[in-house]
N, C-alpha and C positions, 0 to 999 in steps of 0.2 A: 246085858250080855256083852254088849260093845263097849260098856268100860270097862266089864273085866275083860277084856281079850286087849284093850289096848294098856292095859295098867300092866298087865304082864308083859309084851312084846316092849313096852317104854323101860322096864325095869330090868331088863335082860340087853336090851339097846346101848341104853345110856350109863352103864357103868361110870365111875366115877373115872377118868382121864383114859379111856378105854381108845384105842385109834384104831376104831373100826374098817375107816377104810384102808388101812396099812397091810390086809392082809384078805383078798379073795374067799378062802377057807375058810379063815375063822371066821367071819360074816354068816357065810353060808351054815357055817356049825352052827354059831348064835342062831341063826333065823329056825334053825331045826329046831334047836332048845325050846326057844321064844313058843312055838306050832305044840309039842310038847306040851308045854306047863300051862299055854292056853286052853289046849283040848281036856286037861284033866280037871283046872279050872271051872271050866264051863258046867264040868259034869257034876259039880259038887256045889248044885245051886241052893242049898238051905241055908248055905254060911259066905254065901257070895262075896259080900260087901267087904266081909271080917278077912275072910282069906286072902282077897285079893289085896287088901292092907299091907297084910301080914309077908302075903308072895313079896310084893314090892319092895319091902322092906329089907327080906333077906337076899333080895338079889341082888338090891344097892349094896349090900354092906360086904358082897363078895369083890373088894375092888380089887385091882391091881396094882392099887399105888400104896399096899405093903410092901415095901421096899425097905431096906433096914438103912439106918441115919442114927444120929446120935439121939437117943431116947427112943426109938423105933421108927416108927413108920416117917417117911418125909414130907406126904400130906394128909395124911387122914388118921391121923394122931385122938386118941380116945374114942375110936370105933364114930367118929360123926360120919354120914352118909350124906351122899349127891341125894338133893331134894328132887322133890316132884310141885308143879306149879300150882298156883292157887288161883282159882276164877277168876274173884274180885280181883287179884292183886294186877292179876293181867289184864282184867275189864279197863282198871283204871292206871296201867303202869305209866310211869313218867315218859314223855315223849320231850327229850328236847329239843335233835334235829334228825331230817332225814334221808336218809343216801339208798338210792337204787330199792326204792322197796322197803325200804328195814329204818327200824324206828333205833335210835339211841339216849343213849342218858348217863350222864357224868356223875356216880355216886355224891360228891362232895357239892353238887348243887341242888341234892333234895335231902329238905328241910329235915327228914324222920332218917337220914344217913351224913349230912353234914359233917357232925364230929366223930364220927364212926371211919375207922380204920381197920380193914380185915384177911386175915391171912387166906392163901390164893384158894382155898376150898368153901371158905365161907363166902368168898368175895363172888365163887362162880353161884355160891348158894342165894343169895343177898340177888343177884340177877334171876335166876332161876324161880325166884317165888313171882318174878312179872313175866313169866313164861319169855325172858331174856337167859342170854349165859353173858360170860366175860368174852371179849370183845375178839375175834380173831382176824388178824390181820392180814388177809389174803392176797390184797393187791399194791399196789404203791400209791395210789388213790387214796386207798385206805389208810395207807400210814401218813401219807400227805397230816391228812386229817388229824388224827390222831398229835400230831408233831404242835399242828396249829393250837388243837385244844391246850396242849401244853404248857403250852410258850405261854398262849394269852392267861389263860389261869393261874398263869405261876405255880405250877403243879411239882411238886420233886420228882413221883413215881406216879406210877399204876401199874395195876396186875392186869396180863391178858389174859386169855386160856392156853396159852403158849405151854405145855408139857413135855417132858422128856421120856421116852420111851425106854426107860431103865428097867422094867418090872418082869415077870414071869413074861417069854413068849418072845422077846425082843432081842436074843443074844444071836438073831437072824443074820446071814453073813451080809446081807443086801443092808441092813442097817447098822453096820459094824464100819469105821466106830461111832461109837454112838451120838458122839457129842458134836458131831459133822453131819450123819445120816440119820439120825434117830429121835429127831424134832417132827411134833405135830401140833395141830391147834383142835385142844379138847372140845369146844365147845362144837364146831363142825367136823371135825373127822380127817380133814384135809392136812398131807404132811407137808411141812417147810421144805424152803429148797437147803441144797447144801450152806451149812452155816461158814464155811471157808470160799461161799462162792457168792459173786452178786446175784441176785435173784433176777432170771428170762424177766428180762421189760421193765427193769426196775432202774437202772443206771445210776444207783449208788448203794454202797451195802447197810441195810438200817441195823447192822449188831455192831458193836463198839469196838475200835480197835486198842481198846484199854481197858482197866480193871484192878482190883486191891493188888494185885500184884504185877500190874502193869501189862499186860498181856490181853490178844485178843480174845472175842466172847465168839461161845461160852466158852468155859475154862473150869468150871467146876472148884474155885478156888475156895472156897467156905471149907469145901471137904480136907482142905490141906490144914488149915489152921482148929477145927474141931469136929471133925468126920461127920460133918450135916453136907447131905447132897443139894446142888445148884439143881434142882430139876423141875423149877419154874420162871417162866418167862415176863420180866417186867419190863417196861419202858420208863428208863430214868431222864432225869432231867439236867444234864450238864455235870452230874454225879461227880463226876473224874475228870473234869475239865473235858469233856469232849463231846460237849453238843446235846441232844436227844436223840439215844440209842436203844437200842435193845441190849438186856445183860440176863445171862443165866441168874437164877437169883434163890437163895433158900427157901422154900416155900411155906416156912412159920412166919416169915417177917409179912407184916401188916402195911397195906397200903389201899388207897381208891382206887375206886375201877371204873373200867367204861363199860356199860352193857348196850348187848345191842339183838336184838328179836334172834328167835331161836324158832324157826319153821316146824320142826318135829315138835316142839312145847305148844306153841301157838294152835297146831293141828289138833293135839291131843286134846287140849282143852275146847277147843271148837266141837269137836265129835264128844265128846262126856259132856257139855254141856249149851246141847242146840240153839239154845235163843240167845246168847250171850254175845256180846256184838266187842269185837276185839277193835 
């Protein structure tokens, strides 16, 4: 009964680049829904197992990053869905190093993702199976970090969970325009600061003050040259002669990622499955 009430509340939650906390109300909506399709759920215990699959599945697949780009959608291209975590994979997820709590892992340093490169829905899915997401970069700490991995790796990119708030629900005056006010990091909820502004406590701006067409980030420039939207966030590696930055970036192009522990996944799977030692 407790995994299905959390398999439903996880699937109505976790939308695929869904920025829940962007918006009081619709939380509140969600949480209503969530109460909803759990209480009916529950009541429909012959087909438990089956149903709650089945709920999960259609809830992931209702995302919001239908957005229209060149060939459709700009991330979630051929109906793929935001996954849901896997025991094992989280019993035994890579740990490379550890900051504040929270475990990470540099796709390109394990052995079964090494030559694997993945565009930014697979990349948060590829974290997601070790009850991880793609990495969000909340503090300057954190990017510190991030900047270091870099360098020392020789790394060109990586994808964070860095998403743009383009989709159904976001033509809100408070996040207009968007491409200044309308950044969040998918994996936690939490939204960026102004992209034209340095980020409280940060004393240097980490987005790029360049780009294909020479201009600061983000800039949406892809959409000028073949109407695919900039509305995922990578961290490049001197791309453009200008250091390692942050660039709005299309979100079919493939790159490694940093994952790093995903509290609501790690919970979920602790409660579904009591003796498993994360």
């Amino acid at each position: 009964m407790i995994r299905q009430l959390l398999l439903v509340v996880l699937a109505v939650t976790l939308v695929t680049g869904r920025p829940d906390k962007l918006d009081a109300e619709l939380k509140a909506a969600m949480e209503a829904k969530a109460f909803m399709e759990a209480k009916a759920a529950m009541e429909a215990k012959a087909a438990m197992e089956t149903k709650a699959a089945m709920e999960a599945k259609a809830a992931m697949g209702k995302s919001n990053d239908q957005v229209s780009g060149k060939g459709g959608s700009d991330v979630n291209d051929g109906g793929r869905l935001l996954s849901l975590p896997e025991a094992d994979a989280c019993a035994q997820r890579p740990k490379h190093w550890e900051r504040n709590g929270h475990w990470y892992f540099l796709s390109t340093n394990v052995s079964s993702y090494a030559d694997i490169k993945s565009d930014w829905l697979d990349a948060r899915n590829l974290c997601r199976k070790h009850c991880m997401d793609a990495i969000s970069i909340e503090t300057v700490e954190e990017n510190d970090m991030v900047l270091d991995i870099l360098e020392k790796q020789k790394l060109p990119y990586i994808w964070t969970s860095g998403r743009l708030c383009n989709f159904k629900g976001c033509d809100r005056e408070d996040l207009q325009p968007v491409l200044i006010n309308g950044w969040f990091w998918s994996g936690s909820g939490v939204k960026l600061a102004k992209t034209n502004e340095t980020p409280a406590g940060w004393g240097y701006q980490p987005w790029s003050a360049t780009g294909h067409f020479k201009r600061a980030q983000p800039d949406n420039a892809e959409f000028e040259i073949n109407e695919t939207k900039e509305s995922c966030l990578g961290v490049l590696n001197n791309v453009y002669k200008d250091g390692i930055k942050w660039h709005d970036i299309g979100c079919y192009h493939t790159k490694a990622v940093i994952c790093e522990d995903s509290p609501p996944l790690l919970q979920y799977i602790t409660a579904t499955n009591p003796n498993i030692k994360l």
